[in-house]
C-alpha positions as CSV (number, residue, x, y, z in Angstrom):
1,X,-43.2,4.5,-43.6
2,X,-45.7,1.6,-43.0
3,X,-48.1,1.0,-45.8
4,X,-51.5,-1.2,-46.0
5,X,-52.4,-2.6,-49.5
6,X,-55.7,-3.4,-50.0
7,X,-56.0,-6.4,-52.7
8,X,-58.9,-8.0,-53.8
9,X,-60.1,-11.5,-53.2
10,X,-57.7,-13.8,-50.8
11,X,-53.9,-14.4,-51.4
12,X,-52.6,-18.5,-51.6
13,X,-49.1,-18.8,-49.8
14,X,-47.4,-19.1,-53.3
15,X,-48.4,-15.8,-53.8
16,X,-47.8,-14.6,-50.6
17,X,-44.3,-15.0,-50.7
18,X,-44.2,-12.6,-53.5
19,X,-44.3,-10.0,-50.3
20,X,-41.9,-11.3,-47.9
21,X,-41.3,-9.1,-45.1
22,X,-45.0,-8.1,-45.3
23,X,-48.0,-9.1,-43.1
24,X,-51.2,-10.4,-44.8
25,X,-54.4,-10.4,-43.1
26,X,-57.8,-11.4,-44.7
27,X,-60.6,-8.8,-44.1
28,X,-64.0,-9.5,-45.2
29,X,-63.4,-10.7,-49.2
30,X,-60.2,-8.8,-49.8
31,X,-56.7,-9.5,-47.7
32,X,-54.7,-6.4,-46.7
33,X,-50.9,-6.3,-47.1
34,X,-48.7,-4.5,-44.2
35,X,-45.6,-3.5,-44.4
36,X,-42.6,-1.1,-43.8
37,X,-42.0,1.0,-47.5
38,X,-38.4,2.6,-47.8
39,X,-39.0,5.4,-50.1
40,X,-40.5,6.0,-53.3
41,X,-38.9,3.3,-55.1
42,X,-39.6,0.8,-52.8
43,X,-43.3,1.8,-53.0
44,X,-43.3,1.8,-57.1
45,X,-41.6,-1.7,-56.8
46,X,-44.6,-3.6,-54.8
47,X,-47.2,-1.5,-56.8
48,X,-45.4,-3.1,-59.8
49,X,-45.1,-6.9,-58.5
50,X,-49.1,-6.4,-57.7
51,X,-49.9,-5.2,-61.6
52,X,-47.4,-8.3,-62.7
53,X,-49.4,-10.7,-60.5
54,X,-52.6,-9.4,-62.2
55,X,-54.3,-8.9,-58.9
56,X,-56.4,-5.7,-58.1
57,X,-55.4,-3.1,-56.2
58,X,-58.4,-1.7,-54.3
59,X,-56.5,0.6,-51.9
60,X,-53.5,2.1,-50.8
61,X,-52.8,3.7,-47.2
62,X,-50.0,5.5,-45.3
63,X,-50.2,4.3,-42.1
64,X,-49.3,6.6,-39.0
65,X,-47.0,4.4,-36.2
66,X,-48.5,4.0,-33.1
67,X,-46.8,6.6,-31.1
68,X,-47.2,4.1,-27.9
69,X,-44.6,1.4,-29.5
């Protein structure tokens, strides 16, 4: 499944790199994480590395694939 992670404030590239293999795209003040989640696990593993970096989770979302791709 794809998920978007909504994190507060703007991500530097050290950071960043904490999420390799995901997309990070500034939106207005906060930057939204997307990427492909394996399973549970997976999921409790980046919520985990978030809370470790202290930065604030301000929303999580399954994201439906675009049935065109």
């Amino acid at each position: 499944m794809i998920y978007e992670f909504r994190i507060r404030g703007h991500l530097g590239e050290t950071t960043r790199r904490a999420f390799s293999g995901f997309e990070a795209e500034p939106n207005g003040a906060d930057m939204v994480l997307t990427g492909f989640i394996l399973d549970q696990a997976a999921l409790n593993g980046v919520l985990s590395q978030i809370e470790a970096l202290g930065l604030e989770l301000v929303e999580v979302c399954r994201v439906q694939p675009d049935p065109k791709s």
